[in-house]
C-alpha positions as CSV (number, residue, x, y, z in Angstrom):
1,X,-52.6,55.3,-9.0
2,X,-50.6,52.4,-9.1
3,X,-49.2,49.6,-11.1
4,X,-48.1,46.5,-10.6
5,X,-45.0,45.5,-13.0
6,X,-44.6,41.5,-13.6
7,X,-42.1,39.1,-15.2
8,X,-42.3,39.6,-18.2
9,X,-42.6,36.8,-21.4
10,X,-39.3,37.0,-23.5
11,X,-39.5,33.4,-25.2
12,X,-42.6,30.9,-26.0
13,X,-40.0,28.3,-24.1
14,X,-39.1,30.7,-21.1
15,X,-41.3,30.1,-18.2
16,X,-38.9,32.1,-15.6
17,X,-36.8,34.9,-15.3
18,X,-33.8,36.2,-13.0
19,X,-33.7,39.9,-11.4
20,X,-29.8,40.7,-12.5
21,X,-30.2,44.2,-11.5
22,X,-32.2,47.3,-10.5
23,X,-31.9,50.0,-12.4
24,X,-33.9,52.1,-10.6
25,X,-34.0,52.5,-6.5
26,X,-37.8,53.1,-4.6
27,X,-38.5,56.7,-5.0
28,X,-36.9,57.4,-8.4
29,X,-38.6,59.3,-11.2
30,X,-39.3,57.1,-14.1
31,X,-39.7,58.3,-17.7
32,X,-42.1,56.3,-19.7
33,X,-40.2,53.8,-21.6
34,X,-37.1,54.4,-19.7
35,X,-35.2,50.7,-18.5
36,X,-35.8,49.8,-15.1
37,X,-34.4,46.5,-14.7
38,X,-32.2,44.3,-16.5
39,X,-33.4,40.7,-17.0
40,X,-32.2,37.5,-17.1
41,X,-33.1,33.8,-19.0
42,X,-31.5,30.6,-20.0
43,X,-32.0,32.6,-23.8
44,X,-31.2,36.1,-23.4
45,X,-30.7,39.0,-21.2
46,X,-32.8,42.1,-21.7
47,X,-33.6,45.5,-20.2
48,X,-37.2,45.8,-19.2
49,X,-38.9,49.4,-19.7
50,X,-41.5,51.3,-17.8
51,X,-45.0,51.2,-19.0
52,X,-45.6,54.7,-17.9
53,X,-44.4,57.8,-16.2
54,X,-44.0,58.1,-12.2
55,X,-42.3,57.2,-9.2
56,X,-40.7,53.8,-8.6
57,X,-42.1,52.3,-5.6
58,X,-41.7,49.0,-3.9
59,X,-39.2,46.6,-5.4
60,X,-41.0,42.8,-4.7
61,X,-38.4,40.4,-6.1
62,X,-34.9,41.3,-5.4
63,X,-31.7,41.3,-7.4
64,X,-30.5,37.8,-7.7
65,X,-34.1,36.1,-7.5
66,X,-35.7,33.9,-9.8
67,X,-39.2,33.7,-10.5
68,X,-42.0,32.3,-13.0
69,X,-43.3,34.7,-15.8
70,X,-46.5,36.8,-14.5
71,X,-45.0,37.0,-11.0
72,X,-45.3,40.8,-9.6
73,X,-41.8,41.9,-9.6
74,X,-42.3,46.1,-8.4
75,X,-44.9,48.6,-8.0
76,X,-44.7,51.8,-10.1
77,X,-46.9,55.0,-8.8
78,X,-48.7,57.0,-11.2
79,X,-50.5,60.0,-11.2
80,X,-52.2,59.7,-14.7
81,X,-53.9,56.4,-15.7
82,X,-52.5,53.4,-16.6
83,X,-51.3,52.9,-20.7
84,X,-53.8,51.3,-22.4
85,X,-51.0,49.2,-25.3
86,X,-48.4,46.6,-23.4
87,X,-44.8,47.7,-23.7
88,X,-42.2,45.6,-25.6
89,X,-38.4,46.1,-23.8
90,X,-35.7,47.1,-26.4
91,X,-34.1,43.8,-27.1
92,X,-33.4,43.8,-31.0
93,X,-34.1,40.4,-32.9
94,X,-37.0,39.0,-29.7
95,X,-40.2,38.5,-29.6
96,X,-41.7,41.5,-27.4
97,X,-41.1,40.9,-23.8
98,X,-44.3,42.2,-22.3
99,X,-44.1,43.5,-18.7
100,X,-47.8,42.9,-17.6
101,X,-49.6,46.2,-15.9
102,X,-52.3,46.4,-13.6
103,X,-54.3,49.6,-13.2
104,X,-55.6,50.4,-9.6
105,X,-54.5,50.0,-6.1
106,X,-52.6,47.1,-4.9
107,X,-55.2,44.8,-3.3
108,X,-52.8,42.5,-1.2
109,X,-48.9,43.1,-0.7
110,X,-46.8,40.1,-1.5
111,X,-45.8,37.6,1.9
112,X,-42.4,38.0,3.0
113,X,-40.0,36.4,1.7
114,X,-39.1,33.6,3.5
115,X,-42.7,32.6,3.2
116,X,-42.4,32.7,-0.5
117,X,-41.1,29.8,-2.4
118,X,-37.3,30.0,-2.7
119,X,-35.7,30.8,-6.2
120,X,-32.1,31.0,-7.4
121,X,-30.6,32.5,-10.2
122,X,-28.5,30.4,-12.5
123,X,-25.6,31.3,-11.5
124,X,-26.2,30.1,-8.3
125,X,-27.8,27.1,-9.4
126,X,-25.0,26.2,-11.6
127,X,-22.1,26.8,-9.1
128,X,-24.0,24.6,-6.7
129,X,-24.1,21.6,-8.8
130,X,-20.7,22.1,-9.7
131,X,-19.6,22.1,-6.1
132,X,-22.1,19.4,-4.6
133,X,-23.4,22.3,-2.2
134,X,-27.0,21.9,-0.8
135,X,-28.6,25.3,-1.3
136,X,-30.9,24.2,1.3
137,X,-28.0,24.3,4.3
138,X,-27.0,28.1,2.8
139,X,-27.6,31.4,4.5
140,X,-27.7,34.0,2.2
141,X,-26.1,37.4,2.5
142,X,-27.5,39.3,0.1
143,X,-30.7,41.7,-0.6
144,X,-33.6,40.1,1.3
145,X,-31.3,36.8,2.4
146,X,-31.0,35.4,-1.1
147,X,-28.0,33.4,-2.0
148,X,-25.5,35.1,-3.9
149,X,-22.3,33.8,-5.9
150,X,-20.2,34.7,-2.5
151,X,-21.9,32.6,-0.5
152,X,-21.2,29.6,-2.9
153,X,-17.8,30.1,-3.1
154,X,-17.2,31.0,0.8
155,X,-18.3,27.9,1.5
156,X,-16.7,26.1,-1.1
157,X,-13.7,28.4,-0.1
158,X,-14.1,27.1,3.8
159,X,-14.3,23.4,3.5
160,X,-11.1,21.4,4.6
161,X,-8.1,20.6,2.0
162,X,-8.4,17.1,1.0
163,X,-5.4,15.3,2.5
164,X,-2.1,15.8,1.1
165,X,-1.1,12.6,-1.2
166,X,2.3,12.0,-0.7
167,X,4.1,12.2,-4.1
168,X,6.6,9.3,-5.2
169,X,10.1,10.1,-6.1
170,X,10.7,11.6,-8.7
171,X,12.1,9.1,-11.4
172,X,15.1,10.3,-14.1
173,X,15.0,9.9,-17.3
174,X,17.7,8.2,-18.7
175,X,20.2,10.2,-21.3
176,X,21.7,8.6,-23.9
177,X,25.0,10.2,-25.6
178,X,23.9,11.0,-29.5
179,X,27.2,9.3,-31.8
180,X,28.4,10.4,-34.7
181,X,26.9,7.6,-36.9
182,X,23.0,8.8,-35.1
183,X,24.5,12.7,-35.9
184,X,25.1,12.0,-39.3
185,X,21.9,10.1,-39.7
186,X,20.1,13.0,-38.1
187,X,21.8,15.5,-40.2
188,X,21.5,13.4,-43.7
189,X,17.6,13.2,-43.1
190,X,16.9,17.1,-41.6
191,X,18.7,17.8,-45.1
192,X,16.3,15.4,-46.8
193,X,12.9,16.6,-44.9
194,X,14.3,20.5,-45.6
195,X,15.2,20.5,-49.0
196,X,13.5,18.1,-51.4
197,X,10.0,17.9,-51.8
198,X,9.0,14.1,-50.8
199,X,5.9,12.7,-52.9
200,X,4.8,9.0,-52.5
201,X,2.7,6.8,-53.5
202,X,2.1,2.8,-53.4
203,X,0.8,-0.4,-55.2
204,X,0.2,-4.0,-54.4
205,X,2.3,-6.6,-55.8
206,X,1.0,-9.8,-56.3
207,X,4.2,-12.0,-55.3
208,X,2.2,-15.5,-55.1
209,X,4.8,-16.6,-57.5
210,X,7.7,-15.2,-56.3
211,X,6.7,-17.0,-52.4
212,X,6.6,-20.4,-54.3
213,X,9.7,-20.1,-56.1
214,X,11.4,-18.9,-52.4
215,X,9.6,-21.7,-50.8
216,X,10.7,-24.9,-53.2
217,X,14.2,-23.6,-53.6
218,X,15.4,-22.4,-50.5
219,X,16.8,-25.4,-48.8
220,X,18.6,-26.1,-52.2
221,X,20.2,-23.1,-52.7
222,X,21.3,-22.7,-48.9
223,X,23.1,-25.8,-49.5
224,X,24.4,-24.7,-52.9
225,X,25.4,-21.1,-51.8
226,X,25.7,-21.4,-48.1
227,X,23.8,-18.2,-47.3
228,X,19.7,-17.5,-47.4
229,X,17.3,-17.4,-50.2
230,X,15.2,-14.3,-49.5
231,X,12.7,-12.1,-51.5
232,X,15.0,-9.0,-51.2
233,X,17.5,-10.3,-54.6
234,X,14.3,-10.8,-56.1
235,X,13.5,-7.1,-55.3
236,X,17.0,-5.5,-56.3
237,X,16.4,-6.9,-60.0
238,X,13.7,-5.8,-60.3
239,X,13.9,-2.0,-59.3
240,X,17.1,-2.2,-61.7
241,X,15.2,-3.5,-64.5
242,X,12.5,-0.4,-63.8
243,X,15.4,2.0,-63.6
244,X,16.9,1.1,-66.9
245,X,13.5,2.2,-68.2
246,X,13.2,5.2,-66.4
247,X,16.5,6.7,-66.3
248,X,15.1,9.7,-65.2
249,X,14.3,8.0,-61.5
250,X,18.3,7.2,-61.5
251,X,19.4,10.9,-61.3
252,X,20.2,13.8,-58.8
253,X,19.0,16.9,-58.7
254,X,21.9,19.7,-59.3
255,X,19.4,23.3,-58.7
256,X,20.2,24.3,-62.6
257,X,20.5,20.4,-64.2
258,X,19.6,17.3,-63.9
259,X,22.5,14.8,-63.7
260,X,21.3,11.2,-65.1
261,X,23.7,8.7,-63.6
262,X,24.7,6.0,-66.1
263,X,25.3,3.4,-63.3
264,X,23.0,1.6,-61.7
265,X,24.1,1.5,-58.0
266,X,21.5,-0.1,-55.2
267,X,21.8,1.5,-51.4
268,X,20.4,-1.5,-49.2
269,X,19.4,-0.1,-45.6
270,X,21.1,-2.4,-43.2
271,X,19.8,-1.6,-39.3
272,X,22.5,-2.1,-36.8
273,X,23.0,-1.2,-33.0
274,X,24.5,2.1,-33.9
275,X,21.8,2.9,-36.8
276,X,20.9,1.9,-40.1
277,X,23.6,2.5,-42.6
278,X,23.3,1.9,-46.4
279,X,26.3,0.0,-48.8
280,X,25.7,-0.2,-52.0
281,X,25.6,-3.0,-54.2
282,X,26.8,-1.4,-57.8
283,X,25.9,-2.0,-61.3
284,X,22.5,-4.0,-60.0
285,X,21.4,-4.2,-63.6
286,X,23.7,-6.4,-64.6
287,X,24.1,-9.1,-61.9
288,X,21.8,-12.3,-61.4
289,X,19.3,-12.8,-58.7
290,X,22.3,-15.2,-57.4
291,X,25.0,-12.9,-57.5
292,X,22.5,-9.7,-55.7
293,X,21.9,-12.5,-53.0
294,X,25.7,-12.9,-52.7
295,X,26.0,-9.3,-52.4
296,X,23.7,-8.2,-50.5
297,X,24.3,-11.2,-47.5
298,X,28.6,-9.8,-47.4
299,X,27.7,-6.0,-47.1
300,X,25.3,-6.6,-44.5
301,X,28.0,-8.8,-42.3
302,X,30.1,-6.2,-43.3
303,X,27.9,-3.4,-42.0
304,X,27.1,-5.7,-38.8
305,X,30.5,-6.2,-38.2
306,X,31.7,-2.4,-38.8
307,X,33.8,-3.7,-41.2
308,X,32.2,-1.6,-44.4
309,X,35.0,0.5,-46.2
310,X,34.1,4.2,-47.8
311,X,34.2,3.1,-51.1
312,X,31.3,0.1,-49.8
313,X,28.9,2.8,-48.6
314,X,29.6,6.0,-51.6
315,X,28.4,6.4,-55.6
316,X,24.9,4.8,-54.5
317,X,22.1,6.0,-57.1
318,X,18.8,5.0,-56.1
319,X,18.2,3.4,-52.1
320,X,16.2,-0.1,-51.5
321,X,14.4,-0.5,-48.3
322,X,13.4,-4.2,-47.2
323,X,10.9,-3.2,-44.2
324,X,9.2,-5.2,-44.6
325,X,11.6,-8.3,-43.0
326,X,11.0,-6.4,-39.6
327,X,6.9,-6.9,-40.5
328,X,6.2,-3.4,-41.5
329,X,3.3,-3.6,-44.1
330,X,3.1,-0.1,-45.2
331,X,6.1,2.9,-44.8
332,X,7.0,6.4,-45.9
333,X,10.4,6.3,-46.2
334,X,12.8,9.5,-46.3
335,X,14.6,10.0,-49.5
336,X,18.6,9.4,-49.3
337,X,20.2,12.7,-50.9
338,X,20.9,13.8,-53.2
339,X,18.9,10.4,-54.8
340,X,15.5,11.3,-56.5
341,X,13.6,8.4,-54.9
342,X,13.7,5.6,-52.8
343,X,11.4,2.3,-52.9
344,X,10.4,-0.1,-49.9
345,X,9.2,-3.6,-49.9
346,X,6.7,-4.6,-47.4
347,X,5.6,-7.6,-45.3
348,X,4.3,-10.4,-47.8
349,X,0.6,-11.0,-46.5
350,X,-1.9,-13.1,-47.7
351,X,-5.5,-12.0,-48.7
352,X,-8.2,-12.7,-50.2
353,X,-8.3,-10.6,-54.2
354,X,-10.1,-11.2,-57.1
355,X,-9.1,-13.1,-59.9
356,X,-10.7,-13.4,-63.3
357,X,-13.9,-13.9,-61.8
358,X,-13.7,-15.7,-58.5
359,X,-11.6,-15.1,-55.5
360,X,-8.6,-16.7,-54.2
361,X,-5.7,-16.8,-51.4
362,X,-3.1,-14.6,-52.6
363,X,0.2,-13.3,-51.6
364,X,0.8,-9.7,-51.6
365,X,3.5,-7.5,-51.6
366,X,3.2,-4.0,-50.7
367,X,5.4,-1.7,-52.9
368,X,6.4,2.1,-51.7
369,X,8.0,4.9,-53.6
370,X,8.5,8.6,-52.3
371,X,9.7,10.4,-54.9
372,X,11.8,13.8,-55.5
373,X,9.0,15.9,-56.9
374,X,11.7,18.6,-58.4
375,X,12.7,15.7,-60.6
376,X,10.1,13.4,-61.1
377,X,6.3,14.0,-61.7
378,X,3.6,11.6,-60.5
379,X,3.5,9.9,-64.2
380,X,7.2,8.9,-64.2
381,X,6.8,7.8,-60.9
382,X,3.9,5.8,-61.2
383,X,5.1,4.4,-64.2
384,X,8.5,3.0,-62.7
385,X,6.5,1.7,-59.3
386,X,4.2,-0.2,-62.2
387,X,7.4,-1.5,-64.0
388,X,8.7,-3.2,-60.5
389,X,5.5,-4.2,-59.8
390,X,5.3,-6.4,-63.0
391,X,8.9,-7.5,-62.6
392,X,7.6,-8.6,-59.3
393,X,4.9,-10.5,-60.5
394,X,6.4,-11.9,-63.8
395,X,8.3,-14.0,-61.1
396,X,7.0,-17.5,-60.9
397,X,7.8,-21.4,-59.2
398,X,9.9,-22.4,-62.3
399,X,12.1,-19.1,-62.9
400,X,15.7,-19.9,-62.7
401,X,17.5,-18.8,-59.7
C-alpha cells in the first residue's frame, strides 16, 4: 500500500511551503511519527512527521522547491493500512500542520519537472530581487535543475566590475598650532566639565522698558560719555543687586567649606582672535549704570588690545556672559572656577505675551544661570535668576542713567 504525503497547512495565512531539506533518502525505513522533512514558510520552519510506518519512496518536490499547500510532495510505502487520524508535526506553539494522506495506489505519477510550474524558495526569490537577476534567464544546478543560492550569486559573482571612478586628490586638512591662551582655556573648562556639577535653568525677562530707556538715550549719552550705551551695564547692576541678596551665589566651593566672598567682583567674557578672556570689573554693587558702562568699554579695549594686566583679569567672583550681542537667544554656559555660577544675557527679541488680559508686542530678554549644584540648590538659584529678572524689568524709559 501506498501513500501519498502533501504540503502540509502550518498557518490559516500560509498558502505555500519550501522543501528546506530531506530527512529521509528513497528506500529508508520510516518509524511512524518520525520527521521526514523539514519545512519552510514566510511564518515558521517545522519538521514534518510520518503518518505511518514503512519505506520512503519517491521524493516528488525536491529540496529547494516551493509549492502550494495540498501539493503531493513524496510517496511513503506501507504494508499495513493507511492511519485513520491526520498527523500534527512537532512544532510547539502552531496550529497542527497536517500532512494530508491518501490510502491506495498512486493513480497518476506527477509530470516532470520542467513541465510543472516553476517555484523558488525564498531565499532565492529574495536574493534575486536584491540583485535585479531574472530567474527566468537561470540554469539551475541543483536537485532536479532548481535554482539554488549558488546560482544567484555565480552570476551576480560573474557580471563585469562597474568602471573604476577615478578618485580626486586627496585634500589636507589644515592644522592649526593650539596657543597657550586656547590651552589654558581648554584646560580651565575640562576642569570645569570634570569637577563641578553644572545645573541650569532659565527665565524670560521682559526688558520692554529697559529697550526704550537704551533707545531715547543713547545718542545723548554717546555724546556725553563718548562710548556706547548698551543693555550689558544695565545687566551688571542688576546681577549685583541679586548677589547682595544671595550671598551664597557669590562664593566658592573649598571640598570641606564654603568661602562667601564679601566682594562683589563681575568677570565679563570678552571674545578676541586668540579666545575669549574675562577681566573683571570689581566691587559692581557699588558703581552706577554709568560708571559699569565706563568699565566695561576700557577692559574690553584692553582685552582687544592685549593690553589687560594680571591684576585686570584675577579676584573675579561671579562671571557675566553678554551672548547675546553675537544673537545667541538661548546658551548653556560653562561655569568659571572655582565661581559657583555664571549668568548669560540673550538676544532681545520681540514677541507676542500676554498682558493683563490682552496681548501685546513685547521685548524679551532671555536670562541663563548654570549653577554649582555642590553649593547652590535649585531654590537659591531660582530665587537669584528671579531677583535679576525683576531688576531687569523694574527698568523703565525715565530711569536715570
Amino acid at each position: 500500500m501506498t501513500i501519498t504525503v502533501t504540503m502540509p497547512e502550518v498557518a490559516e495565512t500560509v498558502v505555500e511551503g519550501t522543501i528546506g531539506r530531506w530527512l529521509k533518502k528513497p528506500g529508508d525505513p520510516v518509524e511512524r511519527y518520525e520527521s521526514i522533512a523539514e519545512i519552510i514558510t514566510d511564518k515558521v520552519n517545522i519538521e514534518l512527521p510520518s503518518p505511518a510506518a514503512g519505506i520512503m519512496g519517491e521524493i516528488l518536490v525536491p529540496e529547494g522547491e516551493t509549492v502550494t499547500i495540498g501539493t503531493p510532495i513524496a510517496i511513503l510505502n506501507t504494508d499495513g493500512e493507511a492511519p485513520a487520524v491526520e498527523v500534527a508535526p512537532r512544532a510547539p506553539g502552531l496550529s497542527p500542520a497536517q500532512p494530508v494522506v491518501t490510502p491506495g495506489p498512486v493513480e497518476a505519477t506527477p509530470p516532470p519537472r520542467d513541465k510543472r510550474e516553476k517555484r523558488y524558495s525564498p531565499l532565492v526569490l529574495r536574493l534575486a530581487r536584491e540583485h535585479g537577476v531574472d530567474l527566468a534567464d537561470v540554469r539551475g544546478t541543483g536537485a532536479g535543475g532548481r535554482i539554488s543560492k549558488a546560482d544567484i550569486l555565480r552570476i551576480v559573482d560573474e557580471r563585469p566590475s562597474p568602471p573604476a571612478v577615478e578618485e580626486a586628490p586627496a585634500v589636507k586638512d589644515d592644522e592649526l598650532a593650539v596657543g597657550p591662551v586656547r590651552q589654558a582655556i581648554a584646560k580651565r573648562m575640562l576642569q570645569s566639565v570634570q569637577q563641578i556639577p553644572h545645573a541650569w535653568t532659565m527665565m524670560e525677562a521682559d526688558v520692554s522698558g529697559l529697550v526704550a530707556l537704551v533707545k531715547g538715550n543713547k545718542d545723548e549719552f554717546r555724546r556725553r560719555e563718548g562710548i556706547n550705551l548698551t543693555y550689558l551695564p544695565f545687566v551688571l547692576q542688576a546681577v549685583a543687586g541679586a548677589l547682595g541678596a544671595y550671598p551664597m551665589v557669590n562664593s566658592v566651593w573649598a571640598e570641606e567649606k564654603i568661602i562667601l566672598k564679601k566682594e562683589i567682583n563681575l568677570g565679563i567674557a570678552v571674545a578676541r582672535d586668540e579666545g575669549l578672556i574675562v577681566p573683571v570689573v570689581r566691587r559692581a554693587d557699588k558703581k552706577s549704570v554709568v560708571n559699569l558702562a565706563r568699565e566695561v568699554h576700557e577692559l574690553a579695549e584692553k582685552a582687544r588690545g592685549n593690553r589687560l594686566t594680571p591684576g585686570d583679569v584675577q579676584g573675579g567672583t561671579f562671571t557675566v556672559n553678554n551672548t547675546g550681542a553675537l544673537g545667541s537667544v538661548l546658551s548653556a554656559p560653562i561655569i568659571n572656577p572655582p565661581q559657583a555660577g555664571i549668568i548669560t544675557s540673550e538676544a532681545v527679541i520681540k514677541r507676542p505675551v500676554v498682558v493683563g488680559d490682552a496681548i501685546a508686542i513685547r521685548s524679551i530678554m532671555n536670562i541663563c544661570f548654570s549653577f554649582d549644584h555642590r553649593t547652590l540648590d535649585g531654590s537659591v538659584a531660582v530665587a537669584f535668576l528671579a531677583r535679576v529678572k525683576a531688576g531687569l524689568e523694574a527698568i523703565g524709559p525715565d530711569t536715570s542713567v
